[in-house]
C-alpha positions as CSV (number, residue, x, y, z in Angstrom):
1,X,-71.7,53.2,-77.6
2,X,-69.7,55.6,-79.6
3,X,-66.2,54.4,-79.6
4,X,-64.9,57.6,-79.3
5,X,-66.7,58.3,-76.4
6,X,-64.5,58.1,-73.2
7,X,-65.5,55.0,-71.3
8,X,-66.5,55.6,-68.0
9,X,-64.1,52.6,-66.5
10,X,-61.5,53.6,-68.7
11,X,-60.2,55.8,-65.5
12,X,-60.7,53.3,-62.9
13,X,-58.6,51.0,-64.8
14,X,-55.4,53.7,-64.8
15,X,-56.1,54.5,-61.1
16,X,-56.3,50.6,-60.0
17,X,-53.2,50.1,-62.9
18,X,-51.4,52.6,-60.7
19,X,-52.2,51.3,-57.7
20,X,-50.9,48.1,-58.7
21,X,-47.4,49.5,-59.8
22,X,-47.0,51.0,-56.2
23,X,-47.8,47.6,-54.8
24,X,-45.1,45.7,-56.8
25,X,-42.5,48.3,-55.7
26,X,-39.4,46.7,-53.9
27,X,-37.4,48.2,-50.8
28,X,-35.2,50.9,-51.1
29,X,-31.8,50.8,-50.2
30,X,-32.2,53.5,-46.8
31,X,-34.6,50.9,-46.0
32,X,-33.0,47.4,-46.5
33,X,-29.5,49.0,-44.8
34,X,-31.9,49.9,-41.7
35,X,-32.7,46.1,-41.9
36,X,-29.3,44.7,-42.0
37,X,-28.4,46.9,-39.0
38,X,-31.6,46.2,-37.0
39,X,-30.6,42.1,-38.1
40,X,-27.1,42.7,-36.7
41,X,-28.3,44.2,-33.9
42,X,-30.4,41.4,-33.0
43,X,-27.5,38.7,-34.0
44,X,-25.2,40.7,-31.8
45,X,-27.8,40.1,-28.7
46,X,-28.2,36.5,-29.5
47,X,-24.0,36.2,-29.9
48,X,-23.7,37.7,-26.9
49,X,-26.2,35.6,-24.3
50,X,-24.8,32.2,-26.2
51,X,-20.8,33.3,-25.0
52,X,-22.6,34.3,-21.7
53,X,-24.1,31.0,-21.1
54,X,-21.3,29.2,-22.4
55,X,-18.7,30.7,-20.2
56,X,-20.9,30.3,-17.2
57,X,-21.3,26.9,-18.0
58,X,-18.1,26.2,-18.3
59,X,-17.0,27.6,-15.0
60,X,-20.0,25.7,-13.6
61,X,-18.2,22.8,-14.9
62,X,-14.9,23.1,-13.5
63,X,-16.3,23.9,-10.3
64,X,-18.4,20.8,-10.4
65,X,-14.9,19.0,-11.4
66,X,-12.9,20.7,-8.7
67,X,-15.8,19.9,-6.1
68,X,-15.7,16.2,-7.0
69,X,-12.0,15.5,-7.2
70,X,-11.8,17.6,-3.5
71,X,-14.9,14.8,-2.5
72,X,-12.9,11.8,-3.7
73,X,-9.6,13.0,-2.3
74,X,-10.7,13.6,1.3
75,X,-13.0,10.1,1.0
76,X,-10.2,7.8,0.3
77,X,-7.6,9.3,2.1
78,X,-9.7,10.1,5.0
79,X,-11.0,5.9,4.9
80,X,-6.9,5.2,5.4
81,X,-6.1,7.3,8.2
82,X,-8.8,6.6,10.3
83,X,-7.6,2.7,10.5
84,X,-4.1,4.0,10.8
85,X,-1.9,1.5,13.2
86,X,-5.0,-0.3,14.0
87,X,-6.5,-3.9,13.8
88,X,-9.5,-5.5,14.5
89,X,-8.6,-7.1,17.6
90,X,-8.0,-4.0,19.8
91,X,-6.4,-1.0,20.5
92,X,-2.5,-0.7,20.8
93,X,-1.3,-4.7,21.0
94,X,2.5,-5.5,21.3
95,X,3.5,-6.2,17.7
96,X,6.0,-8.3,16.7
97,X,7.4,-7.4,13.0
98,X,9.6,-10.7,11.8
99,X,10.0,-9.2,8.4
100,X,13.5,-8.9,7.1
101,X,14.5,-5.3,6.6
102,X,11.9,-3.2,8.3
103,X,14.0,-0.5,8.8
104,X,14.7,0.3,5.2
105,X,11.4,-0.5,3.9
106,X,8.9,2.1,4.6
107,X,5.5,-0.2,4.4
108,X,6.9,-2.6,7.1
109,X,7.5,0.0,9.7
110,X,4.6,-0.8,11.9
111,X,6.0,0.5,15.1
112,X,4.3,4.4,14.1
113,X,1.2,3.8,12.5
114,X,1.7,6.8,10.3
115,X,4.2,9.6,9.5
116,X,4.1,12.9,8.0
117,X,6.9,14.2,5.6
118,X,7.8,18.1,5.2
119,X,8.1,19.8,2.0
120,X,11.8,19.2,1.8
121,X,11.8,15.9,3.6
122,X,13.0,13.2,2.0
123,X,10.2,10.4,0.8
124,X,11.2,6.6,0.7
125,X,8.4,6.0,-1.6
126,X,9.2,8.3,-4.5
127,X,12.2,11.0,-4.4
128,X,11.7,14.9,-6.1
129,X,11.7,15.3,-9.9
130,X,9.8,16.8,-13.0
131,X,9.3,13.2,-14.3
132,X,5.3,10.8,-14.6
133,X,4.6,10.4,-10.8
134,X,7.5,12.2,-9.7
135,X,7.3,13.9,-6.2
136,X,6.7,17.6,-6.5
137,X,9.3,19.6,-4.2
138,X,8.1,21.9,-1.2
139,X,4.7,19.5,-1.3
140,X,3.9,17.5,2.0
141,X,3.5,13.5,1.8
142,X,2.0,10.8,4.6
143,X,2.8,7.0,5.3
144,X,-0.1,4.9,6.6
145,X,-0.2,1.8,7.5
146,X,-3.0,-0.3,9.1
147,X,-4.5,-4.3,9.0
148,X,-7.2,-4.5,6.4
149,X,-9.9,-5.9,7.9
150,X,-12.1,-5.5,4.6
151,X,-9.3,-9.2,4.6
152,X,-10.0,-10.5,8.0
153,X,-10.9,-14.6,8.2
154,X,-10.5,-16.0,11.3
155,X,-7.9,-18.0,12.8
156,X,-9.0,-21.6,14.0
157,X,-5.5,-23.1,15.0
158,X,-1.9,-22.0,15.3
159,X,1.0,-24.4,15.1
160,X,4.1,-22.5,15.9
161,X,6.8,-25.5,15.5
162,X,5.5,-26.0,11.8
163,X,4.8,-22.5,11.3
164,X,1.3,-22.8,10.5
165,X,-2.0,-21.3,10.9
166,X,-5.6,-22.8,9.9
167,X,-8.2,-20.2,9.4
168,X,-12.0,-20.2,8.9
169,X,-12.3,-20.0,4.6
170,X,-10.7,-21.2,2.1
171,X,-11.8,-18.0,0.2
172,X,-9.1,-16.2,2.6
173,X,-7.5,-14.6,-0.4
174,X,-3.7,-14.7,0.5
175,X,-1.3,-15.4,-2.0
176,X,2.2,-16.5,-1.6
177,X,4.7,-13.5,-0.9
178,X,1.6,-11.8,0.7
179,X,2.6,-9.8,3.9
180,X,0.1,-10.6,6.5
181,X,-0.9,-9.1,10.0
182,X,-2.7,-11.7,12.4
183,X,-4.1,-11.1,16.3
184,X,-5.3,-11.9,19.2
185,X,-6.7,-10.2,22.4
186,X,-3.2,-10.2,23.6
187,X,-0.7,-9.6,20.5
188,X,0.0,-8.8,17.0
189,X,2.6,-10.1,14.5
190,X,3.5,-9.0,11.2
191,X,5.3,-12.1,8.8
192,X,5.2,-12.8,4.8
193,X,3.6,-15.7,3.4
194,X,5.6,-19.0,2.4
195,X,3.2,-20.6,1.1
196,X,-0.6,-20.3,0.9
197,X,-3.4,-21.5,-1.9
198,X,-7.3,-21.3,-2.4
199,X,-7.5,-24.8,-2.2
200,X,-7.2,-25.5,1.6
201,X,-7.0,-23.4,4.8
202,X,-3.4,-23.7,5.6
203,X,-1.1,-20.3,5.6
204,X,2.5,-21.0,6.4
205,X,5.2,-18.6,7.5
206,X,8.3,-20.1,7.5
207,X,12.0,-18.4,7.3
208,X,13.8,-18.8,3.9
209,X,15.0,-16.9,1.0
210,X,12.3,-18.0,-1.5
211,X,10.3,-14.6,-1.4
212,X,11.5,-11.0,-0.6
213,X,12.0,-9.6,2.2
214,X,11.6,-12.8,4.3
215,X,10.9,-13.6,7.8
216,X,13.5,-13.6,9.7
217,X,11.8,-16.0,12.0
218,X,9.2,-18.5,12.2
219,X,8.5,-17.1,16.2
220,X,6.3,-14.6,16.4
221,X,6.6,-14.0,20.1
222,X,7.5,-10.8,21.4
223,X,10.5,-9.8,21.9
224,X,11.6,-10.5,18.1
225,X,14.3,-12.9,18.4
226,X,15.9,-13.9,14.4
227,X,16.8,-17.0,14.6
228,X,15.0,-20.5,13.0
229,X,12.4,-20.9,16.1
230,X,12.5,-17.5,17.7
231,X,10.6,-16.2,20.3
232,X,7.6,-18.8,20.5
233,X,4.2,-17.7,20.8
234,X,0.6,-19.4,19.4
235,X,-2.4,-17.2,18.3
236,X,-5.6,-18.8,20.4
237,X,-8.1,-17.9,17.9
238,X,-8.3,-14.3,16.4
239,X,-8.3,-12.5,13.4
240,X,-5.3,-13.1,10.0
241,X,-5.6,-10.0,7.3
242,X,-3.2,-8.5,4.6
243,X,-1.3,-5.6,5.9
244,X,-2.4,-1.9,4.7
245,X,0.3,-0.1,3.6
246,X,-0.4,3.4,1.5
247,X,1.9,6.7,0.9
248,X,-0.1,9.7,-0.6
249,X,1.9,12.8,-2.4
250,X,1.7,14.8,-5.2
251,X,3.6,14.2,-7.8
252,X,3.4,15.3,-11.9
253,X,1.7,13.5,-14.4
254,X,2.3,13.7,-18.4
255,X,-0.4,12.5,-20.9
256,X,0.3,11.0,-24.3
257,X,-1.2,14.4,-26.0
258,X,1.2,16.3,-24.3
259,X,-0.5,17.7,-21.5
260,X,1.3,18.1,-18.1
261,X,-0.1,19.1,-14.6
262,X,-0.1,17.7,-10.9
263,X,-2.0,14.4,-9.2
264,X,-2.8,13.5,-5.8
265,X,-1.0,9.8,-6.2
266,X,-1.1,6.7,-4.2
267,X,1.6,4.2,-3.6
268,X,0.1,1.0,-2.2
269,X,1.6,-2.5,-0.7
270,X,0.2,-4.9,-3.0
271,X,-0.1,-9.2,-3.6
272,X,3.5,-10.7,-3.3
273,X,5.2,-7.7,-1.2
274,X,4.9,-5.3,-4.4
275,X,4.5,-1.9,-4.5
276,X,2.0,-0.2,-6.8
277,X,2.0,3.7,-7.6
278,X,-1.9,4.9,-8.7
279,X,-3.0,8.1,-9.9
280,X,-5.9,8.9,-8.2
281,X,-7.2,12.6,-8.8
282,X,-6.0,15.0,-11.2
283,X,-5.5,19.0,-10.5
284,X,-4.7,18.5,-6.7
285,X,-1.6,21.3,-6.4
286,X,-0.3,20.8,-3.2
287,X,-1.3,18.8,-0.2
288,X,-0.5,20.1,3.6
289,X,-0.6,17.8,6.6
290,X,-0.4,19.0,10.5
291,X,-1.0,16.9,12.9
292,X,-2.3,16.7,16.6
293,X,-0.8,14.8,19.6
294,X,-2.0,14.2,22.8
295,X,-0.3,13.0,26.2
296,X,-2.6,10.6,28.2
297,X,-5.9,12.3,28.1
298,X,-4.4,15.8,27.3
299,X,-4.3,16.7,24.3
300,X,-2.0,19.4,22.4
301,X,-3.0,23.0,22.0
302,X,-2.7,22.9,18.4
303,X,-2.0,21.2,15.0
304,X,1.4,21.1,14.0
305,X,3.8,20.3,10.9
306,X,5.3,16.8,10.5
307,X,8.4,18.3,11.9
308,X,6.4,19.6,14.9
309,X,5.5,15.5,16.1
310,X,8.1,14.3,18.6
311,X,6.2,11.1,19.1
312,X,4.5,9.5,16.3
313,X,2.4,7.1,18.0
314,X,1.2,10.1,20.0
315,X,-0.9,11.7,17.4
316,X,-5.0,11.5,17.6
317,X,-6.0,13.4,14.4
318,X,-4.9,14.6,11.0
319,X,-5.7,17.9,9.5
320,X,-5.3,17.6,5.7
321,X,-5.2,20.9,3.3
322,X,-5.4,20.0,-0.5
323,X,-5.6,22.3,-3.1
324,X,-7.5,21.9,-6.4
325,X,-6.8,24.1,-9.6
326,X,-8.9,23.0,-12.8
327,X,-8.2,22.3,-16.3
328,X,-9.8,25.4,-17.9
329,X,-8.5,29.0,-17.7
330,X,-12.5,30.3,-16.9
331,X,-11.7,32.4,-13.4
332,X,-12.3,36.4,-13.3
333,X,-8.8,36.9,-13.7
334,X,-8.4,34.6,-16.9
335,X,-7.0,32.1,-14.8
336,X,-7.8,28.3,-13.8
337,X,-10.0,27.9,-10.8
338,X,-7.9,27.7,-7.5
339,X,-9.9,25.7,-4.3
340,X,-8.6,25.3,-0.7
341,X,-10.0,22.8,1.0
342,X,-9.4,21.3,4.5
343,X,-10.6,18.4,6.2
344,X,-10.1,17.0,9.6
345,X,-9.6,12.8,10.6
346,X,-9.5,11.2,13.7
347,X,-7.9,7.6,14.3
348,X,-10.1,5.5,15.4
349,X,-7.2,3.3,16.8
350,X,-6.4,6.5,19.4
351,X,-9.2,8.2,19.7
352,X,-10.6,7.5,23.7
């Protein structure tokens, strides 16, 4: 072939050269700008679900947290003050209390069972203040006091001249300075302790100075008498336990990092006549108590305040209001989640 003789492929080659060029080409600016919006756009979407979902979970949270302080609170407070003033040996037994002191020590006041205190009302457990477990002021508080039967052995032999009982167990659990609540199916009596170990089934209560407060007696016959024998009486069989004493309020709490709020606290008799102050649920606000009385078989029209009860060994059932606020500022109003809750209790001790 003539070489200067156009080819006949020599155009296709320019054309598919061309087409080639085109194909290489990279974006243009309009269209990589449209790109980065369309990208934002998207992000923007994706931003905006993920803050979604994480705020909701959040309040899910708090709710779940406020939900299963309020189920704590009402289930251990409401466990007390059903067995308020009661035993396992029957309703409403003369008690004798030969405790030193009873009327200035507020777990050894048996005679009422229970007792309400008003916002301003001055608590013997723990006074008003801005300090760790603290009472807060214009918040309601309540006394309980009950035998613990969860303790209960049972009582073989009574000596009253040598002040000593003999009970079923040497697994009886009592410790010296331990105060004690033992009955019959005709009376009660409250004492201390003098001496008691896990090796035997003896559980003395003499008189003495040796623990604090002290019986002032080794009777424990009705009516208290304080001198060395007392009023005699001896326990035919029955039931011995540790005496429930607990006081609920709310007081403030303070954490090491610095964070400060309010607690639904619990001050409890403990081993050796001791008292023990617990925090038991945190973000309880305030805490209301009313209570409701009845006369014979009739009972009152209506809950009323603890300065409302004339009679505390009248009252049948406790209304409790608690509060709840959470940790987390994730309400509507950019606030922490407020809960009222209210639960009702019987006494089982008073109920007919």
């Amino acid at each position: 072939m003539n070489p200067l003789t156009p080819s006949p492929f020599r155009g296709s080659r320019r054309a598919g050269q061309h087409r080639s060029h085109r194909s290489l080409r990279g974006l243009t600016l309009v269209e990589l700008m449209v790109a980065i919006v369309l990208g934002l756009l998207i992000l923007g979407g994706v931003i905006a679900v993920f803050l979604s979902n994480r705020e909701a979970f959040r309040t899910t949270e708090q709710l779940a947290r406020v939900q299963e302080n309020a189920r704590t609170a009402f289930e251990l407070m409401a466990r007390s003050i059903r067995e308020a003033g009661g035993s396992p040996c029957g309703r409403n037994l003369p008690t004798a209390n030969v405790l030193n002191n009873t009327a200035t020590t507020w777990w050894a006041q048996w005679g009422e069972g229970l007792r309400g205190y008003g916002g301003s009302d001055e608590f013997p457990v723990k006074g008003f203040g801005t300090g760790h477990a603290e009472r807060v002021p214009g918040t309601e508080a309540i006394v309980i006091l009950y035998g613990d039967s969860n303790s209960a052995v049972p009582v073989v032999s009574h000596n009253p001249t040598s002040a000593e009982f003999k009970v079923g167990s040497i697994a009886h659990g009592v410790k010296d300075g331990d105060v004690l609540l033992v009955c019959d199916y005709k009376q009660a009596a409250i004492f201390q302790a003098t001496n008691s170990n896990s090796s035997n089934v003896t559980i003395v209560h003499n008189t003495g100075n040796a623990r604090s407060p002290g019986n002032c007696t080794k009777g424990l016959g009705l009516p208290v008498v304080c001198s060395a024998v007392g009023t005699q009486y001896e326990f035919q069989g029955g039931q011995l336990m540790k005496l429930a004493a607990e006081a609920w309020y709310i007081g403030n709490f303070t954490r090491a990092d610095g964070r400060t709020g309010r607690s639904l606290f619990r001050a409890r008799l403990d081993s050796a006549a001791t008292v023990q102050v617990e925090e038991i649920v945190e973000g309880v606000e305030d805490m209301e108590v009313a209570f409701l009385s009845s006369s014979g078989t009739t009972l009152a029209t209506d809950y009323v305040p603890p300065a409302g009860v004339i009679d505390w060994n009248s009252v049948v059932s406790v209304r409790l209001t608690l509060t709840f606020q959470g940790s987390e500022r994730v309400g509507t109003d950019g606030q922490a989640l407020r809960r009222q809750s209210i639960h009702v209790i019987g006494l089982r001790n008073r109920l007919s």
